[in-house]
N, C-alpha and C positions, 0 to 999 in steps of 0.2 A: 285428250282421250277420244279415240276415233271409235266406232261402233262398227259390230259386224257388218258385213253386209247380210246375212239372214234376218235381223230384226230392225222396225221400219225405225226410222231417227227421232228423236224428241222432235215437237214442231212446237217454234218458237215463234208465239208475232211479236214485231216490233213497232210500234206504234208512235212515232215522232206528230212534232207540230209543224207544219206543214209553212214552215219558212226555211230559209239556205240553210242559215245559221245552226239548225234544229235539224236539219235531213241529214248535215254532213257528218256530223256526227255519229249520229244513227244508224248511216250506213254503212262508216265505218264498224264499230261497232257489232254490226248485222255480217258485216264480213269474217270479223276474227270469229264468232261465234261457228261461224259453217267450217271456216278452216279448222274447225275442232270435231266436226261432226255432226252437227247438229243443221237438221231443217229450220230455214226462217226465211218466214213472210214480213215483208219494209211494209207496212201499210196504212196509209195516209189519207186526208181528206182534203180533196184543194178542187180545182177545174183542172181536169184532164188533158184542154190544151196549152195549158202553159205549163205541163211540167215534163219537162225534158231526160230520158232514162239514157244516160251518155254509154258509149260504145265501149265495147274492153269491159270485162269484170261482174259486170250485171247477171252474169247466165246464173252466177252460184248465192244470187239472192234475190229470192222470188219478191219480185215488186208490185203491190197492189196498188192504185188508187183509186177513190170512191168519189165524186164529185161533192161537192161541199153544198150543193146546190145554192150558190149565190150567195153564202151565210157571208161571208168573208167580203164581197165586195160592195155587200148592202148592210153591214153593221151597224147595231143598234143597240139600245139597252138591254137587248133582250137575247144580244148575242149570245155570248153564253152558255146559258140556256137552252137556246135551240139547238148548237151545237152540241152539247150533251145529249139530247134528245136524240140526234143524227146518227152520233157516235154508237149509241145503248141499241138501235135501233138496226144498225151496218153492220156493229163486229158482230153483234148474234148472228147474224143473218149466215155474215163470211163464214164463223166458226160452225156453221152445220154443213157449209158445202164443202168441208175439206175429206179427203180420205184419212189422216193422220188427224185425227183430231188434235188441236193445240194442247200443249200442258201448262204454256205460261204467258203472261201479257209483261213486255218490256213495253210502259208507257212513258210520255213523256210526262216529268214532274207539273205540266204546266195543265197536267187534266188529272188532279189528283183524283178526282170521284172514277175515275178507272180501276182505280184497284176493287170498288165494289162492283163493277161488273164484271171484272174476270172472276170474281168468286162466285158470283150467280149461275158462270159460262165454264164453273170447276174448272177454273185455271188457278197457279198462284199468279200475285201481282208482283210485280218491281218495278220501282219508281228512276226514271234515268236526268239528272239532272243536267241539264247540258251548261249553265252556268259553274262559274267557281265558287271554289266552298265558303271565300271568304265574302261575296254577294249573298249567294247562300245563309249565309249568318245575320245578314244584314236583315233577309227578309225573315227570318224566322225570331229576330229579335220586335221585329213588327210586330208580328202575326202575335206573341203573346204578351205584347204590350209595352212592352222595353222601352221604345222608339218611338214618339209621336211622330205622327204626320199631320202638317212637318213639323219636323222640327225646330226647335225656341234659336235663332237667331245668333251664332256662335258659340252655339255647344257643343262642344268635346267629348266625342261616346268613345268609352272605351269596354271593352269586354273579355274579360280576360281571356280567352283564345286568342284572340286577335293580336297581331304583332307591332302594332302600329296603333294609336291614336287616330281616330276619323272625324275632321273639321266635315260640319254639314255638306260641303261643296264635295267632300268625297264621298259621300252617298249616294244610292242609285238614286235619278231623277224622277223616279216614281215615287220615291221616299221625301227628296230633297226641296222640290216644286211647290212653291209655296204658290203657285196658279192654280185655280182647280180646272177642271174640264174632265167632259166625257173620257176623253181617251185616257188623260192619268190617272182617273179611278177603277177605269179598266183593267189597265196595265199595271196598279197595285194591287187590284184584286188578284189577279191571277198568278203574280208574283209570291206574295205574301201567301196568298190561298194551295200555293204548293204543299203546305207544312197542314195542310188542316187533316190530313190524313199519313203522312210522310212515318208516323210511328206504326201505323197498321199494315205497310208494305212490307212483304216478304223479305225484300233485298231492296235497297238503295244505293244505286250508281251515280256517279260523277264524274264528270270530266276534266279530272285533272291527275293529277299524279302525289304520291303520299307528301316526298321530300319537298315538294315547291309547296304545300301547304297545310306541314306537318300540323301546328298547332290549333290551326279550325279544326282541321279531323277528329284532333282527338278533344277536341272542345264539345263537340257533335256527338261525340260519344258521352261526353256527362248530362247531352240532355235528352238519352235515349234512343239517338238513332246513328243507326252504324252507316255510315255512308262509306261506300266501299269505290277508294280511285281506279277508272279504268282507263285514264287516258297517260298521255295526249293520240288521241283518236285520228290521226291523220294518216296518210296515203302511207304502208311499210314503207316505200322506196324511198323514203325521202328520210325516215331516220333509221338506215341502215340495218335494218333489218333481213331485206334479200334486194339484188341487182333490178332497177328500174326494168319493169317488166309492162307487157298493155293494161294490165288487169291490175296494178297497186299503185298506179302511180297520179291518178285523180280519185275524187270525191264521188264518183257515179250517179248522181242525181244532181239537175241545175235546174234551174227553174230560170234561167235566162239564154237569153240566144247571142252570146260572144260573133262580134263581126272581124273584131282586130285580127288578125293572124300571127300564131304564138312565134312562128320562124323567122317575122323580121324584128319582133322584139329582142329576140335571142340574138340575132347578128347584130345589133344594135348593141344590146349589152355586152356583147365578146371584143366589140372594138373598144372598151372604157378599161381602166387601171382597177388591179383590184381594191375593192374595198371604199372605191370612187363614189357610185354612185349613189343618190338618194330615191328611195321607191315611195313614191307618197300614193295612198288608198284611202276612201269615207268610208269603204266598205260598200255592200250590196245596199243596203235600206236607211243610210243614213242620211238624210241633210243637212246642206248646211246654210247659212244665208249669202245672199248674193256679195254680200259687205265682206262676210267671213273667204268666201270663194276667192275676191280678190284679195286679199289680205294674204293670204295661202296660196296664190300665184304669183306674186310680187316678191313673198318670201325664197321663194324658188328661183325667180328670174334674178335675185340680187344675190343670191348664193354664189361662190365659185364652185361649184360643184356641180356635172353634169343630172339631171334627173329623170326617172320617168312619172308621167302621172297621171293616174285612171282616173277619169270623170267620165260618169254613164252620161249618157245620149242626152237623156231629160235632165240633166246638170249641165251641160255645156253651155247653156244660155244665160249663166251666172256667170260664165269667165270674161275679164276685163275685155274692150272690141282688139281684135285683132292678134290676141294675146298670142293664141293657135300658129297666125303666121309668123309672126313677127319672134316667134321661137327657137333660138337656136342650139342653146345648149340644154333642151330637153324634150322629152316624146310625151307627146299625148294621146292618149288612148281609149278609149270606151271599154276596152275588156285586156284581163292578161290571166295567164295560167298563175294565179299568185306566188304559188308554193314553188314552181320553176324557175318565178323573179328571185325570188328570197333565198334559194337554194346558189345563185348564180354567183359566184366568187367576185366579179365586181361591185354587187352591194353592199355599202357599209352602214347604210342608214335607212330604216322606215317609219315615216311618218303615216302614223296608223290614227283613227280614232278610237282605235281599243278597243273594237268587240273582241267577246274571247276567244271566237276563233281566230283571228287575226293574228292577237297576243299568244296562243300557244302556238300556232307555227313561226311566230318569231323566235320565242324561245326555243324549241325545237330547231330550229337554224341556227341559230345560235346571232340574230342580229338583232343590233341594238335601234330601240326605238325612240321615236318623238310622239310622247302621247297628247294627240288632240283632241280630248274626249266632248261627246255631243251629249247623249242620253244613254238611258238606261243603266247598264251595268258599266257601262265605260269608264264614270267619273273614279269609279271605284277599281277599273283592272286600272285603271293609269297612275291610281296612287299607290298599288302595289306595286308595277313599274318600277316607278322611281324613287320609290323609299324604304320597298321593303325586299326588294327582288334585286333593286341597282341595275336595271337591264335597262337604261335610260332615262330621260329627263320628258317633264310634265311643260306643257306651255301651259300659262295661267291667264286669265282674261283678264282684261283692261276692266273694270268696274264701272266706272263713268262710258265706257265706247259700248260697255256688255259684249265681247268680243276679244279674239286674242289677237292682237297686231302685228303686221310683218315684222316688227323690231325683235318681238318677243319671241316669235318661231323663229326668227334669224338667228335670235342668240341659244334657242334649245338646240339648232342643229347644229351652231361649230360648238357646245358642248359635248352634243353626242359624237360628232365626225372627227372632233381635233383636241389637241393636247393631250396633259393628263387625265385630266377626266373625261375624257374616249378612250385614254386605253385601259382607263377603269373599269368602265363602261363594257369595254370589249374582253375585256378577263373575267367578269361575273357571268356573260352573255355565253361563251362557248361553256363555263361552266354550268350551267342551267340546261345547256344545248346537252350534254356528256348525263347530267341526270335524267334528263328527259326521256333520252334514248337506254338508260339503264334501267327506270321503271318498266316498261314495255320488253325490254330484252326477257332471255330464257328464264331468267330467276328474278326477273323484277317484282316489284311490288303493287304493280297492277296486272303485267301476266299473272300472277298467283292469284290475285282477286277473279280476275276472269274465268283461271282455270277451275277454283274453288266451285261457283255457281255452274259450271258447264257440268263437272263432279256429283255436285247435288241433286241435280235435274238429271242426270244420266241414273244415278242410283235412286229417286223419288224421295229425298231428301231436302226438298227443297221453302217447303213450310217450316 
């Protein structure tokens, strides 16, 4: 529903957590919204020179950032905190300098006490989850006590939403971490702490889609809160939506400076058979140990399969000596346009660590993965992966080595690349691919959610 042009647009801020993982979404998201009519301001809190507002597309969403003043790379106990303080302190400030004054705070679920300052700043709130419903579940079975942390030592949680049974090891690592430390108390607080307020938001968004994880949804609904799919949140051009165009066809916000250059990757992959190659990614922010790095390059180099493989700059110094040159049936890379790897008809296999961006533009591509999950939400997208989704196979760690071994990624990727169980693999993946693109289309079931709240907010229906 597009508005006059005589009366001025709803103004929408969208407020994400100022990491990749958390903007891209967001800004997708902040896109379909304007292609509907609607004003929105992306506005974030980071250091102003590392974050990057990429070319194409950006003009039709007005992007703010506020410096974080150092909270983020001097964190403390007291994080938090302050950052709350920064936040209560900024958007006020923002929301008096506008001419349109705002009507609603799209925040991210990972700063639940927002929905109490857009109501101070007579906004509504809606809470935007950028994980899946079924992590989602996980923390919200925390947060009212379901789920010890951690958990007792081979216990089998099961919740009736949920479609699968979850051995400890498939739990988030925030949950599953029987180490204590600062950062995984952090990182369960804020996890878990999503839901302390998740029932008094306006609207609750999520990124994922009804059909891939129908029975959380509506599990979500018996305990109150309607979480409404709006994804898979990625670039239209790439699930068919309209013809690859400058303005749909990346994520418009990076927070990194790509050195590789995307046109010899592409002529690289256009000389390989389709469905040949292997794309292996840790993702932007994950590590892995220097033991695991080789183990993961060894797996690769003993493959017959040509590959490519992104290791950032500050990883490279993990990879076995010489590995780089001595390389011949595969590319190494510091950066690639992902969504153009994966999109490219030579790939048949990604070995991913399963963040859930990752995982949904696989499945939106329809390719079958190798989950090699590290932390967080991962352990958890990789056993829906492979046992509840069938969109590939999980490698499992050596217990005595605490590590998964070239044998074992050896044998997850001619699972996933060969035989039967690849074309398994490969028939559940395009069908995943086919739903994906049908929630999002004209009558999907997350356009409809979208258009729904655009509807509300347009008519002051939105409380």
């Amino acid at each position: 529903m597009k508005m006059s042009s005589e009366q001025p647009k709803p103004h929408v801020v969208v407020m994400p957590w100022a990491a990749q993982g958390h903007l891209n979404p967001a800004f997708q998201f902040s896109r379909k919204l304007v292609s509907k009519g609607l004003a929105v301001t992306l506005l974030t809190f980071t250091d102003e020179k590392i974050t990057q507002v990429a070319a194409g597309g950006t003009e039709s969403v007005a992007v703010e950032v506020i410096s974080d003043r150092g909270l983020l790379a001097n964190a403390d106990g007291n994080f938090l905190a302050n950052h709350r303080k920064l936040v209560e302190v900024e958007l006020s400030e923002f929301v008096g300098r506008q001419t349109v004054r705002p009507c609603c705070l799209v925040y991210d679920s990972i700063m639940p006490w927002a929905v109490g300052i857009a109501r101070e700043l007579g906004m509504v709130g809606a809470a935007f989850f950028t994980q899946p419903a079924a992590v989602n579940g996980v923390f919200l079975e925390v947060m009212e006590g379901r789920i010890g942390v951690p958990p007792e030592k081979g216990m089998v949680t099961e919740v009736e939403g949920w479609p699968a049974a979850m051995e400890v090891c498939d739990l988030p690592s925030f949950v599953s971490d029987v180490l204590d430390s600062p950062s995984r108390r952090m990182g369960l607080e804020m996890m878990a702490g999503q839901f302390s307020t998740a029932r008094e938001a306006d609207w609750v968004f999520c990124n994922t889609f009804y059909t891939l994880e129908e029975k959380m949804l509506n599990w979500m609904t018996t305990q109150s809160i309607q979480m409404k799919p709006v994804g898979p949140t990625i670039p239209s051009s790439y699930v068919g939506k309209e013809g690859p165009t400058q303005t749909n066809s990346n994520y418009g916000l990076s927070l990194f400076n790509p050195n590789s250059p995307q046109t010899s990757i592409t002529q690289w992959l256009d000389s390989k058979p389709p469905s040949s190659v292997i794309y292996a990614s840790m993702g932007s922010v994950s590590n892995i140990s220097q033991t695991q790095t080789s183990e993961l390059a060894q797996a690769l180099q003993l493959s017959t399969h040509p590959f490519i493989w992104v290791v950032r700059k500050t990883e490279q110094d993990k990879l076995p000596p010489k590995f780089i040159s001595e390389t011949t049936s595969g590319l190494i890379v510091d950066w690639c346009n992902q969504l153009d790897v994966l999109a490219h008809p030579s790939v048949g296999c990604f070995v991913t660590h399963c963040g859930w961006n990752s995982t949904l533009e696989a499945l939106c591509l329809g390719v079958p993965m190798v989950a090699i999950p590290v932390w967080a939400d991962q352990p958890t997208n990789a056993k829906f992966v492979a046992d509840v989704w069938y969109v590939g196979a999980r490698a499992r760690a050596d217990i005595a080595k605490d590590m998964m071994t070239k044998e074992e990624i050896g044998d997850r990727i001619v699972e996933v690349m060969e035989g039967e169980s690849g074309d398994k693999i490969r028939r559940n993946a395009k069908k995943w691919s086919a739903l994906a693109k049908e929630a999002i289309g004209d009558r999907g079931s997350s356009e409809r959610n979208v258009q729904e709240f655009v509807t509300a907010l347009v008519h002051g229906r939105l409380a």
